[in-house]
Backbone as a chain_set.jsonl record, in Angstrom:
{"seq": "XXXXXXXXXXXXXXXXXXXXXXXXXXXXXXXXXXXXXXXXXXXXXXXXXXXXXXXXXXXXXXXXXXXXXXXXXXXXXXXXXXXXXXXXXXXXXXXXXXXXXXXXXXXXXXXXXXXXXXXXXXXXXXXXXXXXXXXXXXXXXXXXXXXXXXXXXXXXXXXXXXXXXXXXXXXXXXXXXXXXXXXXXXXXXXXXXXXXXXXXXXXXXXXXXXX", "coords": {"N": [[25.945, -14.326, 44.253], [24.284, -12.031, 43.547], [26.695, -10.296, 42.331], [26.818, -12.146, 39.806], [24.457, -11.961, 38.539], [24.303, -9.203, 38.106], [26.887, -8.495, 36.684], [27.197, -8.935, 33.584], [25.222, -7.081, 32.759], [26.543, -4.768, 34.15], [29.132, -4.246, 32.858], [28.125, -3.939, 29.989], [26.76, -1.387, 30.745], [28.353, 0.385, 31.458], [29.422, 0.936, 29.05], [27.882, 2.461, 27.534], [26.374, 4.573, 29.066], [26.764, 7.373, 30.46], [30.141, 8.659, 32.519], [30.528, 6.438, 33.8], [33.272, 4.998, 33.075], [35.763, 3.778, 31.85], [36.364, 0.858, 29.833], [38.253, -2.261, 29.766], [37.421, -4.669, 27.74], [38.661, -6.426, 25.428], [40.682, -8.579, 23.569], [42.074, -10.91, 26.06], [39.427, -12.896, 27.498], [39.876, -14.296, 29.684], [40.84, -12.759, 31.077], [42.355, -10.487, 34.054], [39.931, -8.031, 35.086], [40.637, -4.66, 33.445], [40.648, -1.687, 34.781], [40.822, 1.33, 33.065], [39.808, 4.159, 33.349], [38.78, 5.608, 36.701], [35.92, 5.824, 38.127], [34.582, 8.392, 38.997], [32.31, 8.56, 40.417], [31.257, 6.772, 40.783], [33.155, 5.93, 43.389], [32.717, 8.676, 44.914], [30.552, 7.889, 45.997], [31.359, 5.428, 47.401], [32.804, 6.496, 49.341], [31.432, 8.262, 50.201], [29.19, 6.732, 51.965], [30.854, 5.353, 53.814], [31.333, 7.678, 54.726], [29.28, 8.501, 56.043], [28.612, 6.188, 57.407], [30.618, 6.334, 60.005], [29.878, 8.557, 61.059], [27.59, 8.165, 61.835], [25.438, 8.294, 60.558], [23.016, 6.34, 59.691], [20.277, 6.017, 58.045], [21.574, 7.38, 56.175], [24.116, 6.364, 55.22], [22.17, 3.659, 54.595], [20.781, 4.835, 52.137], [22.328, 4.597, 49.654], [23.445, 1.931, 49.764], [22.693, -1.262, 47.692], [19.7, -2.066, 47.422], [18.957, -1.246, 49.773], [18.454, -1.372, 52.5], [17.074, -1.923, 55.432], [18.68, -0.825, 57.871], [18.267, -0.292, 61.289], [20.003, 1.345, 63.046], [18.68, 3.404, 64.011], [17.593, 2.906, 66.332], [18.847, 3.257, 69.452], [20.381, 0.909, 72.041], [18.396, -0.418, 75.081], [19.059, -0.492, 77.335], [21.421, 1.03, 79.508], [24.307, 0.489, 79.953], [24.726, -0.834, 77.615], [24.546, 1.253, 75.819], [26.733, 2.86, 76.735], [28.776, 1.18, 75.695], [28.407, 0.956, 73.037], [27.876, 3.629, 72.341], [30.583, 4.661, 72.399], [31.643, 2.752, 70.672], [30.645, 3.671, 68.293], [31.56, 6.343, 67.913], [34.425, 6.689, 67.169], [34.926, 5.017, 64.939], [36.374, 5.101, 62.172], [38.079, 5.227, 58.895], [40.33, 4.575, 56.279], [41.554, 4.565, 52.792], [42.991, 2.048, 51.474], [43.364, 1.122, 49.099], [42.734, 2.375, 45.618], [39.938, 3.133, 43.759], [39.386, -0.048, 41.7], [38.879, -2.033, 38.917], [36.159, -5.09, 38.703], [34.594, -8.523, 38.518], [31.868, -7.235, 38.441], [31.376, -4.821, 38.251], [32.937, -1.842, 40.049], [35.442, -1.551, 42.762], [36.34, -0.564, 45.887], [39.132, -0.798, 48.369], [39.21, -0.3, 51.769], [40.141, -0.017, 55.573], [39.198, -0.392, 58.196], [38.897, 1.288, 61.385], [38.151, 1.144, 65.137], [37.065, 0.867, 68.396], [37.727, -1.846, 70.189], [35.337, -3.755, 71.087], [34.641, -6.039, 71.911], [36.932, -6.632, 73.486], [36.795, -5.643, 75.933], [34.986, -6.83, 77.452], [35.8, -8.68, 79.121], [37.13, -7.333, 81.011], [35.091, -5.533, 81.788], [33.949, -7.145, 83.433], [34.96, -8.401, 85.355], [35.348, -5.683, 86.62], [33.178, -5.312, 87.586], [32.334, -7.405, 89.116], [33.895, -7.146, 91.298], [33.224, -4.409, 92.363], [30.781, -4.861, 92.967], [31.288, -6.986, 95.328], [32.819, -5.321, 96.734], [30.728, -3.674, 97.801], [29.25, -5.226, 99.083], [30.26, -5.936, 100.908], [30.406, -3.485, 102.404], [27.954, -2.741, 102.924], [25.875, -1.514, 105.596], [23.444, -2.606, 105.847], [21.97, -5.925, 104.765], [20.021, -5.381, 103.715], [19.627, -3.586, 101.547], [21.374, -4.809, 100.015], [20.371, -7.272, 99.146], [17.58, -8.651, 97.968], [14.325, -10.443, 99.334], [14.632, -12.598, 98.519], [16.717, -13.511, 98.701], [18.178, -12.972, 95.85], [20.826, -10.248, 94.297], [19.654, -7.065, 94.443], [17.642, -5.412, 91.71], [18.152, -2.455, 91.344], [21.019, -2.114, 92.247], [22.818, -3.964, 91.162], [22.512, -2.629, 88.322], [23.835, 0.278, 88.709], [26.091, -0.763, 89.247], [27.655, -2.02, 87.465], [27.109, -0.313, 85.471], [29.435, 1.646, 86.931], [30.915, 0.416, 86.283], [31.655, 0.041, 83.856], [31.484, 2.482, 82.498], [34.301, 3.013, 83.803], [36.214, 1.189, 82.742], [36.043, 1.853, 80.227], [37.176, 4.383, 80.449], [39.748, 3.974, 80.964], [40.556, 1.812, 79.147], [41.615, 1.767, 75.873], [41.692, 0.228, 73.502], [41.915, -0.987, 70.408], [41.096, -2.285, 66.896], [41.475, -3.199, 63.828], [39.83, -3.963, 60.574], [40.216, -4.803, 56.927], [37.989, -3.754, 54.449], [36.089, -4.557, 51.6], [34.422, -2.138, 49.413], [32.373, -3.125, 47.221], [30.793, -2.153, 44.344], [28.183, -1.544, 42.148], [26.263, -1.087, 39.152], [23.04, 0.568, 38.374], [20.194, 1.703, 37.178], [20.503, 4.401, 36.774], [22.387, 5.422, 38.658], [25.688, 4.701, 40.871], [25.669, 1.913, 43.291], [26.311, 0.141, 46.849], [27.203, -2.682, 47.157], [25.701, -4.7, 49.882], [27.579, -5.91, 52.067], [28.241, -8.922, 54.115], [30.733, -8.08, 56.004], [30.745, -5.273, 55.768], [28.23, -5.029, 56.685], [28.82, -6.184, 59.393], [30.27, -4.201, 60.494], [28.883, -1.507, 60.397], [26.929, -2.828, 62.475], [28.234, -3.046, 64.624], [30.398, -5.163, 65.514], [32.81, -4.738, 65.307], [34.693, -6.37, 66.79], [34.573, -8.808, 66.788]], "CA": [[24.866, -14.413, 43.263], [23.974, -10.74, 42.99], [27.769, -10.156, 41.353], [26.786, -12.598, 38.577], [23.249, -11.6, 38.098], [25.067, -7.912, 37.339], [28.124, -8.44, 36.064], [27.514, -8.628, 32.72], [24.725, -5.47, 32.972], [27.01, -3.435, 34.886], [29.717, -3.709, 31.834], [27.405, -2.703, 29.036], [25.907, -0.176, 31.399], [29.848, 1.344, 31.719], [29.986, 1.55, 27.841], [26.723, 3.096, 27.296], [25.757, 5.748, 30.216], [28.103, 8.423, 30.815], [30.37, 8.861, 33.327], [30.606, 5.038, 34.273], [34.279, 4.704, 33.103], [36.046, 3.593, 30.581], [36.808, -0.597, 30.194], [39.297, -2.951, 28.672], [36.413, -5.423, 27.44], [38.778, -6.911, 24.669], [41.758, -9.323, 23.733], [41.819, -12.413, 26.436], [38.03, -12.649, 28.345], [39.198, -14.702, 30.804], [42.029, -12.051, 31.809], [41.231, -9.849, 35.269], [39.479, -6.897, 33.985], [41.331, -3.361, 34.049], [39.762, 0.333, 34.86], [41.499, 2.571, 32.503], [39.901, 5.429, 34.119], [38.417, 5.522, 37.729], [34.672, 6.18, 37.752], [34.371, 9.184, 40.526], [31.319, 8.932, 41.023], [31.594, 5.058, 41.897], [34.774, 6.511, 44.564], [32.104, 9.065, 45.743], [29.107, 6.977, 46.548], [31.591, 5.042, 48.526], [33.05, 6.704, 50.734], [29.844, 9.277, 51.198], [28.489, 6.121, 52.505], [31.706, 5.569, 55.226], [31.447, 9.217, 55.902], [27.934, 8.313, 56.97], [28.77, 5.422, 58.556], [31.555, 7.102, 60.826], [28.969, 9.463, 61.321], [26.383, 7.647, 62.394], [24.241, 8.462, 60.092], [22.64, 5.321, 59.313], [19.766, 6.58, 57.084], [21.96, 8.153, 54.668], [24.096, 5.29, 54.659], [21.042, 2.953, 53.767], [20.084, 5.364, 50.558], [23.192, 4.094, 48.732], [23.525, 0.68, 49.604], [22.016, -2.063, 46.912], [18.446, -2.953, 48.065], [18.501, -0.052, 50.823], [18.158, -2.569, 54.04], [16.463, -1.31, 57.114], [19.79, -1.187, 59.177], [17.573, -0.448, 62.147], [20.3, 1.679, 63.617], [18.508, 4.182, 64.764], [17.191, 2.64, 67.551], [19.865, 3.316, 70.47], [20.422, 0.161, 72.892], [17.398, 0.229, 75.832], [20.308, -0.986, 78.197], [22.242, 1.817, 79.949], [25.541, 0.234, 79.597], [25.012, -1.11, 76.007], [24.028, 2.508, 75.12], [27.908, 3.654, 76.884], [29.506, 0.84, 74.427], [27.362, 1.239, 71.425], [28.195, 4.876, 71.435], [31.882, 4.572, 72.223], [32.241, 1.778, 69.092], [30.449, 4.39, 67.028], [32.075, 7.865, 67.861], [35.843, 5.915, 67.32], [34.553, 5.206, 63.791], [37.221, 5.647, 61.316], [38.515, 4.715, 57.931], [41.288, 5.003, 55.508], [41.523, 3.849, 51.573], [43.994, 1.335, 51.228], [43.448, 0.447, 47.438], [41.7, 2.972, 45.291], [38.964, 1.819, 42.513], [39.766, -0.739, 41.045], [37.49, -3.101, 38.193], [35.711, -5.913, 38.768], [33.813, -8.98, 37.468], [30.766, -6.753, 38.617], [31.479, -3.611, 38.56], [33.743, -1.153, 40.837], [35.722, -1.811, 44.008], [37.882, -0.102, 46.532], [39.606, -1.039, 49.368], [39.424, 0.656, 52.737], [40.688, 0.11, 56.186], [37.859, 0.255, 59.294], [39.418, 0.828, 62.695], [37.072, 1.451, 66.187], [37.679, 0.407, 69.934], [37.491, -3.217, 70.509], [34.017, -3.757, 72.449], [34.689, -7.512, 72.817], [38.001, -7.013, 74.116], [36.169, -4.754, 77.023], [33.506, -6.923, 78.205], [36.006, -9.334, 80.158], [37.694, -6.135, 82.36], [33.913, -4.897, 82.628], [33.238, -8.407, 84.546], [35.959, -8.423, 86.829], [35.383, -4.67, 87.782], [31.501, -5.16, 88.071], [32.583, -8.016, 89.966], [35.15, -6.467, 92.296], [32.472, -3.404, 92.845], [29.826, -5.857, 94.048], [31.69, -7.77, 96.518], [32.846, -4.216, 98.043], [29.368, -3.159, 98.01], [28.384, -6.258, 99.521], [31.205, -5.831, 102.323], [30.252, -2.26, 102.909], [26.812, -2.527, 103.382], [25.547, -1.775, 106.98], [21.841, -3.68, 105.951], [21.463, -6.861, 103.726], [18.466, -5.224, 102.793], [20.143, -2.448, 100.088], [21.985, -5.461, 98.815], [19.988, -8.411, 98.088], [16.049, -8.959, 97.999], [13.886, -11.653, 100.356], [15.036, -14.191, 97.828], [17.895, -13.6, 98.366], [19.043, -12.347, 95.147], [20.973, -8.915, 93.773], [18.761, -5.987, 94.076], [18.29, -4.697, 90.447], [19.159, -1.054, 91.363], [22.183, -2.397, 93.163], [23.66, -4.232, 89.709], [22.315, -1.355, 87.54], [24.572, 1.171, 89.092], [27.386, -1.253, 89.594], [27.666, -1.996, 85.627], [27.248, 1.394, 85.07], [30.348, 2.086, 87.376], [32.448, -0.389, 86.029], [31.184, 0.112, 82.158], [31.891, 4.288, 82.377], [35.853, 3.516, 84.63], [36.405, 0.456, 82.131], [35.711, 2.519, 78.702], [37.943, 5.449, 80.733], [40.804, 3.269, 81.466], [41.37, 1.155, 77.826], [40.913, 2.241, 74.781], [42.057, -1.073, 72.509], [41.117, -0.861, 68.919], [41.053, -3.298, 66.052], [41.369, -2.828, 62.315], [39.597, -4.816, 59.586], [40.094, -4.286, 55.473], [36.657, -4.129, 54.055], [36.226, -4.195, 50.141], [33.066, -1.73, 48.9], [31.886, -3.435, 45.486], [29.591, -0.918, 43.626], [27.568, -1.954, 40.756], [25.548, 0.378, 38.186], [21.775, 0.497, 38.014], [19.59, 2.391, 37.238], [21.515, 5.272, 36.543], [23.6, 5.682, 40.113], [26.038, 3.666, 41.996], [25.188, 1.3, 44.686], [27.384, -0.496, 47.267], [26.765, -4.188, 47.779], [25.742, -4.749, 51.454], [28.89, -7.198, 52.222], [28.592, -9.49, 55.465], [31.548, -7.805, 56.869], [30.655, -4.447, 56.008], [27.204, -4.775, 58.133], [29.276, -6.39, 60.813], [31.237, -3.006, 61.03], [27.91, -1.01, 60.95], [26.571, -3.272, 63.279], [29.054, -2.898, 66.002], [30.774, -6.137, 66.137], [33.947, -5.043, 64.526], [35.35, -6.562, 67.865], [34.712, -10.104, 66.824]], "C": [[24.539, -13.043, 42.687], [25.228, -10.231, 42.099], [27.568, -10.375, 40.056], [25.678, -12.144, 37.833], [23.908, -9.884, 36.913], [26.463, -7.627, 36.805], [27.996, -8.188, 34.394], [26.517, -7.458, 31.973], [25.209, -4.867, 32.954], [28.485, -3.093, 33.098], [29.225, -3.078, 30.666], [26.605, -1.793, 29.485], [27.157, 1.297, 31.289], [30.343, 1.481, 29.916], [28.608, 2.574, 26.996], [26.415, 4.278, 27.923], [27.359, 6.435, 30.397], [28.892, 8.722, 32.21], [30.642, 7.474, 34.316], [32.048, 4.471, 33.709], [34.889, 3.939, 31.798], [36.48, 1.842, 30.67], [37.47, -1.163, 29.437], [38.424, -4.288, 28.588], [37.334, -6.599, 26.445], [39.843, -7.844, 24.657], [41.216, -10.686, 24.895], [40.781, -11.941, 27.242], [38.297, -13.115, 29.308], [40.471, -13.684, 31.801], [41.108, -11.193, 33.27], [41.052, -8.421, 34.561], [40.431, -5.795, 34.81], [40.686, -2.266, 33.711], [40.913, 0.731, 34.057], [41.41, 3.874, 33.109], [38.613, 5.074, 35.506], [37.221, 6.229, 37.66], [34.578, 7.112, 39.321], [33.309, 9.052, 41.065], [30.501, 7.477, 41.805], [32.21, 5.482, 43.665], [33.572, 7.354, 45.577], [31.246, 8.427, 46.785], [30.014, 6.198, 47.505], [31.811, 5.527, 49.543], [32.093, 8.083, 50.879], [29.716, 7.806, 51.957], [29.197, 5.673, 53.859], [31.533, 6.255, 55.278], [30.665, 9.096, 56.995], [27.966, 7.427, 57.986], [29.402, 5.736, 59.895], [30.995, 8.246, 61.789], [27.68, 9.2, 62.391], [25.292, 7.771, 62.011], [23.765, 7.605, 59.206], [21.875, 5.705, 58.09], [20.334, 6.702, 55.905], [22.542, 7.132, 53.911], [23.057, 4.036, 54.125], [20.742, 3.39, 52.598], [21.236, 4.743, 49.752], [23.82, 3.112, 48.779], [22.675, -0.235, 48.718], [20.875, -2.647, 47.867], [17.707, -1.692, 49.098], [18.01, -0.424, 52.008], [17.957, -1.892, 54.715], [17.851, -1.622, 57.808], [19.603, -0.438, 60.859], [18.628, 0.366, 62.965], [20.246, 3.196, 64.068], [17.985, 4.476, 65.848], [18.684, 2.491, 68.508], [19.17, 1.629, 71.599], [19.334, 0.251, 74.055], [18.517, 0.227, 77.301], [21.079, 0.283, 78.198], [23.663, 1.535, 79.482], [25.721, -0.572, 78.459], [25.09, -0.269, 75.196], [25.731, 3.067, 75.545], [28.729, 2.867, 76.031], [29.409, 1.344, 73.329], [27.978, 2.816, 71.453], [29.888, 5.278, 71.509], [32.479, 3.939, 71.336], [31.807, 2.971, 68.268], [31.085, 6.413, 67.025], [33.915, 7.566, 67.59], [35.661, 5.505, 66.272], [35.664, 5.853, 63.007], [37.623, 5.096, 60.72], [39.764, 5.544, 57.12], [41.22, 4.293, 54.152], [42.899, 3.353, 51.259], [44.407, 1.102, 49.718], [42.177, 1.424, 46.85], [40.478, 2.375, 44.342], [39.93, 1.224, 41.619], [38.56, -1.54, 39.7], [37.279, -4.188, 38.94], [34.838, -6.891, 38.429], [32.128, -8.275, 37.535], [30.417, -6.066, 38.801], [32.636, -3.024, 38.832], [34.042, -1.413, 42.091], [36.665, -1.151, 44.613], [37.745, -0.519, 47.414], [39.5, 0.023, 50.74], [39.651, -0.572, 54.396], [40.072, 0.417, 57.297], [38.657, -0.063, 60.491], [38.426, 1.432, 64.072], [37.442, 0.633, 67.098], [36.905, -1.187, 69.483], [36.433, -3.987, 71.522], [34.634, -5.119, 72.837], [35.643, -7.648, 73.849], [37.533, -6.158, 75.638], [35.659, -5.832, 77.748], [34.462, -7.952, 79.247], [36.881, -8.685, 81.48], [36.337, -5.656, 82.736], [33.599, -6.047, 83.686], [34.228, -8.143, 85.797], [35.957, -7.252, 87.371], [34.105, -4.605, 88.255], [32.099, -6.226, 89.112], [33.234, -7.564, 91.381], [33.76, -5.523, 93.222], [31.393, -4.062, 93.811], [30.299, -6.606, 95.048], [31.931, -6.481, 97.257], [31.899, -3.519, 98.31], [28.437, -4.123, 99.022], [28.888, -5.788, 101.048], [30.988, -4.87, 103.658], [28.93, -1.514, 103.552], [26.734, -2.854, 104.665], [23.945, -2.635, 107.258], [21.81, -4.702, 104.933], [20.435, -6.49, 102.96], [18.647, -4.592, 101.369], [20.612, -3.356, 99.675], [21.046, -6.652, 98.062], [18.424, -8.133, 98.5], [15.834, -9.945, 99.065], [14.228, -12.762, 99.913], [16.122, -14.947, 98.137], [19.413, -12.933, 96.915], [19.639, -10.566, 94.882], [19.789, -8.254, 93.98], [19.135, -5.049, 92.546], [18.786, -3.392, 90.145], [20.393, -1.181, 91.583], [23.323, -2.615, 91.934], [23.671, -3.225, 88.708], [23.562, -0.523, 87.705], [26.013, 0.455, 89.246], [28.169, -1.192, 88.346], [27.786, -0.934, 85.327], [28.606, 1.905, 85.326], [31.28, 1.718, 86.581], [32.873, 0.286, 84.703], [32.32, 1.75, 82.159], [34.079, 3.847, 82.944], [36.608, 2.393, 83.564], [36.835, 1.273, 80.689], [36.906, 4.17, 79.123], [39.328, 5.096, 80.743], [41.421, 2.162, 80.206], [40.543, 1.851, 76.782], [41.741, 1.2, 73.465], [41.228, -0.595, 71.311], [41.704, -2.202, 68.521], [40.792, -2.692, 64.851], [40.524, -3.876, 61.619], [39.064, -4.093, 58.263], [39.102, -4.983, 54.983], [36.541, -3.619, 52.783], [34.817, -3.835, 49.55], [32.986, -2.751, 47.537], [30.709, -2.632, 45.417], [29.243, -1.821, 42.441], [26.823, -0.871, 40.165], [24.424, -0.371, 38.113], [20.784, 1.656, 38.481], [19.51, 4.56, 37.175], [22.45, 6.276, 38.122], [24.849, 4.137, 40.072], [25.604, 2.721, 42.766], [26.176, 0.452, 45.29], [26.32, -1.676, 47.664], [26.521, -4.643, 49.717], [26.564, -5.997, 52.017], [28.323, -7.406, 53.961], [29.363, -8.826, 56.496], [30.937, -6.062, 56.551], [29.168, -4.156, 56.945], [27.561, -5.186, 59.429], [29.698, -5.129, 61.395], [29.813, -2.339, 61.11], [27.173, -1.699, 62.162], [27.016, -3.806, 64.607], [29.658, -4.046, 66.821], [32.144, -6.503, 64.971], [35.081, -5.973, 65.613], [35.82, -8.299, 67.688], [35.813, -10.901, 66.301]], "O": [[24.513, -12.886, 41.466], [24.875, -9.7, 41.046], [27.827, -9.562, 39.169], [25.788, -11.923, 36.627], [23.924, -9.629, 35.709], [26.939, -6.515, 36.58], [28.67, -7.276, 33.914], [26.821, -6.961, 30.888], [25.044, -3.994, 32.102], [28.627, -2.028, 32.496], [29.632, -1.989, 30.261], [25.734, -1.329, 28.75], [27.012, 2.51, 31.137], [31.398, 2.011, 29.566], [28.705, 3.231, 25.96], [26.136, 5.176, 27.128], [28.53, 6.057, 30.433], [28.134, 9.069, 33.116], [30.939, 7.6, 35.503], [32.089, 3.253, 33.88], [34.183, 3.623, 30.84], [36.985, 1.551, 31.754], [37.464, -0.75, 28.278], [38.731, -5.107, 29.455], [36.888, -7.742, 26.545], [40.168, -8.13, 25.809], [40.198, -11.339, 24.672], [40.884, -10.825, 27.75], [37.528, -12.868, 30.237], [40.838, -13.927, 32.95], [39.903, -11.192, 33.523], [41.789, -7.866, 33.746], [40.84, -5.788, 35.971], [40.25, -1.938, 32.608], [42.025, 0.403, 34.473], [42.358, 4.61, 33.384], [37.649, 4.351, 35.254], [37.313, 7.335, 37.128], [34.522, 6.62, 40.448], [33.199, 9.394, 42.242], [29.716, 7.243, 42.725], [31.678, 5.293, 44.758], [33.38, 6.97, 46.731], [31.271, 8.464, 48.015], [29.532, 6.197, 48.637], [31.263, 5.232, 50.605], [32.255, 8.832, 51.842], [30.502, 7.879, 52.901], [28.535, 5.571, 54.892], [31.233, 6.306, 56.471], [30.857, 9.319, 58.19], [27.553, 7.61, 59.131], [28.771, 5.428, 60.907], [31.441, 8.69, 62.847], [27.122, 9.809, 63.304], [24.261, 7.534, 62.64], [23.929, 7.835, 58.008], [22.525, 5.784, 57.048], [19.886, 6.315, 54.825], [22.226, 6.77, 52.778], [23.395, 3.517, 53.062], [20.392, 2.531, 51.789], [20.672, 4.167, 48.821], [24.794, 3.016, 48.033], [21.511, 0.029, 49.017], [21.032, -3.441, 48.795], [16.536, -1.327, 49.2], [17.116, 0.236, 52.537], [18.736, -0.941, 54.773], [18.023, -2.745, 58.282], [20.58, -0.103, 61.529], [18.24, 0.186, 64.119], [21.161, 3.963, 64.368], [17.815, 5.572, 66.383], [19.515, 1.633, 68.211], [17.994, 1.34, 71.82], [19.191, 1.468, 74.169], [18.506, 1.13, 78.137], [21.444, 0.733, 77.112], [24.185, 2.296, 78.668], [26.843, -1.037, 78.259], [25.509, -0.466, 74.055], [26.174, 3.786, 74.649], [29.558, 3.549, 75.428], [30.201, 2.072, 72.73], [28.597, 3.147, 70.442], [30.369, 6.111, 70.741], [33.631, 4.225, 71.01], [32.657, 3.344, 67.459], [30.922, 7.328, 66.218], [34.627, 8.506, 67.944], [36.854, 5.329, 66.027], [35.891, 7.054, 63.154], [37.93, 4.026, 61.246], [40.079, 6.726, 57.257], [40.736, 3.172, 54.31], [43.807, 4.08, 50.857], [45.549, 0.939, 49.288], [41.029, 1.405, 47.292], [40.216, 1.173, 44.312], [40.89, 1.699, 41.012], [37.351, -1.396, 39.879], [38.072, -4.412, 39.854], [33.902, -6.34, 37.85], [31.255, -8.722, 36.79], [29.344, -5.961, 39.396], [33.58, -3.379, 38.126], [33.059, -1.564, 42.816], [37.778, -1.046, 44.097], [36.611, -0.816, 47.789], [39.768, 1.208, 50.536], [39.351, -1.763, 54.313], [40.263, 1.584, 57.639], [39.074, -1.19, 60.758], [37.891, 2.485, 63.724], [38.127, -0.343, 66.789], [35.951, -1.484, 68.765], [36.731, -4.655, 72.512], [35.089, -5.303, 73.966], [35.529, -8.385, 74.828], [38.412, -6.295, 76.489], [35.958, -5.749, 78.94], [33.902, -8.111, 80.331], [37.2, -9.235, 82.533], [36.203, -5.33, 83.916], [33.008, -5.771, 84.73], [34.024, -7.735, 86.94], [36.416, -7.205, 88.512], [33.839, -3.926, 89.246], [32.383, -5.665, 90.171], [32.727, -7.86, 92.463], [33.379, -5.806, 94.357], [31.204, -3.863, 95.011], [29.395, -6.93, 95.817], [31.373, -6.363, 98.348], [32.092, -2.611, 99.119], [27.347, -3.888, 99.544], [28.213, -5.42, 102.008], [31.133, -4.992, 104.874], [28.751, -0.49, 104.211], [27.177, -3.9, 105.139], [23.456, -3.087, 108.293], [21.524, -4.144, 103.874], [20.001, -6.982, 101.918], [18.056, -4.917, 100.339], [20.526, -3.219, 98.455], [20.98, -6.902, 96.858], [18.198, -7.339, 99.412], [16.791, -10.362, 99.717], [14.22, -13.81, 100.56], [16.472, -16.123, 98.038], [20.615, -12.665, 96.923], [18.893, -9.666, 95.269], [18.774, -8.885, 93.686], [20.123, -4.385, 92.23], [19.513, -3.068, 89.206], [21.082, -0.288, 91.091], [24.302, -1.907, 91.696], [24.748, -2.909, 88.203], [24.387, -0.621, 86.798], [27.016, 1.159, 89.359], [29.151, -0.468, 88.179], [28.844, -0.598, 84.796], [29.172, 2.518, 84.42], [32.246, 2.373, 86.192], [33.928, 0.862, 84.437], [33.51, 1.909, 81.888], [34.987, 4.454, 82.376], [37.802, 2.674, 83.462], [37.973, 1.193, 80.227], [37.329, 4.893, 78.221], [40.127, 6.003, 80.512], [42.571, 1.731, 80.282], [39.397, 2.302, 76.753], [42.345, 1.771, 72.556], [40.16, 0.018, 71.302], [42.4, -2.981, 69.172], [39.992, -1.761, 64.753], [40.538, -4.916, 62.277], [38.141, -3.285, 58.161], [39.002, -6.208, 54.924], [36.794, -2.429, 52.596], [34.042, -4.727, 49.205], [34.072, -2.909, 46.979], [29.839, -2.491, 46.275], [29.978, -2.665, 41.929], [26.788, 0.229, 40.718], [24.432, -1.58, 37.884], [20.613, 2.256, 39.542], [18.733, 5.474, 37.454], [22.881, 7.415, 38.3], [24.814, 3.052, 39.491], [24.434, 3.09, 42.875], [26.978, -0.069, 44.514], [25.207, -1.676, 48.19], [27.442, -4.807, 50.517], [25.971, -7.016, 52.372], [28.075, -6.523, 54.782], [28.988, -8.836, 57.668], [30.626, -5.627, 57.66], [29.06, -3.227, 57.746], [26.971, -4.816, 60.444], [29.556, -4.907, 62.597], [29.343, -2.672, 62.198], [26.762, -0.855, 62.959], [26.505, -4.608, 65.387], [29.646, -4.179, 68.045], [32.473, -7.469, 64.283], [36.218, -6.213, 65.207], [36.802, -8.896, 68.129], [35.797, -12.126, 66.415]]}, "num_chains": 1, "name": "protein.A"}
């Protein structure tokens, strides 16, 4: 919906304002439109905004996304071992431009190329070594008391530190990645850039390039 709303804005915005590129507007309408010349400052705004992302610098990325969404990631995980994923998906952060700008019915688009460790593919070696750790913790204990409570259950220091173990020898021991090609669309308003906040590109900020 937001494409169509600006689609036919963003073209008389790119023959009017400077520096917004040059367009092949004429001959057949329903042909796919072609950039004559590549709007840099489209090209910039994107990938400043992967730099940032890669970076981790959420904030910055938010100033040049369309709308400017709270992407709330500057709150770190409260969870110990969500905080040793979370910052191992985001320091492994890296892109490449597969397809440079191109046109579109709504602007500017390039192609890029997001690759970062594979959290999901982690979490079923973190079970089986948290697992493993707790049974030889269980084995090794000389008092029931350090292991479980009056209830009977886990003591929560006991799991804390176990997770922790596994999480840290787990994240030391694979390092799996995953790729996925994510297509910026930019539109013109207001006299900048802006990148469309795509589904998949908040999945990749939002640390579930794994899925």
């Amino acid at each position: 919906m937001i494409r169509k709303i600006f689609g036919a804005l963003t073209v008389l915005l790119a023959f009017c304002v400077g520096g917004a590129g040059i367009w092949l507007a004429f001959s057949n309408v329903d042909a796919e439109p072609v950039l004559l010349e590549a709007p840099e400052a489209a090209r910039n705004q994107a990938l400043g905004m992967m730099d940032a992302v890669c970076s981790a610098e959420y904030a910055a990325a938010a100033q040049v996304l369309y709308g400017q969404p709270d992407l709330g990631m500057d709150r770190l995980p409260g969870d110990v071992v969500a905080r040793l994923f979370y910052e191992a998906y985001t320091q492994s952060l890296e892109y490449t431009v597969v397809r440079d700008c191109y046109a579109t019915s709504g602007g500017v688009a390039l192609d890029v190329r997001v690759t970062a460790r594979n959290i999901d593919a982690l979490l079923p070696k973190l079970r089986q070594q948290a697992e493993a750790l707790l049974t030889q913790r269980v084995k090794d204990a000389e008092d029931v008391s350090q292991v479980y409570y009056e209830n009977g259950e886990y003591r929560k220091t006991l799991v804390e530190e176990v997770l922790h173990t596994a999480a840290a020898s787990v994240l030391q021991q694979e390092n799996t990645t995953r790729s996925i090609d994510l297509t910026l669309e930019c539109v013109y308003e207001n006299g900048q850039w802006w990148i469309l906040p795509s589904d998949t590109l908040l999945d990749v900020i939002g640390c579930r390039l794994g899925q």
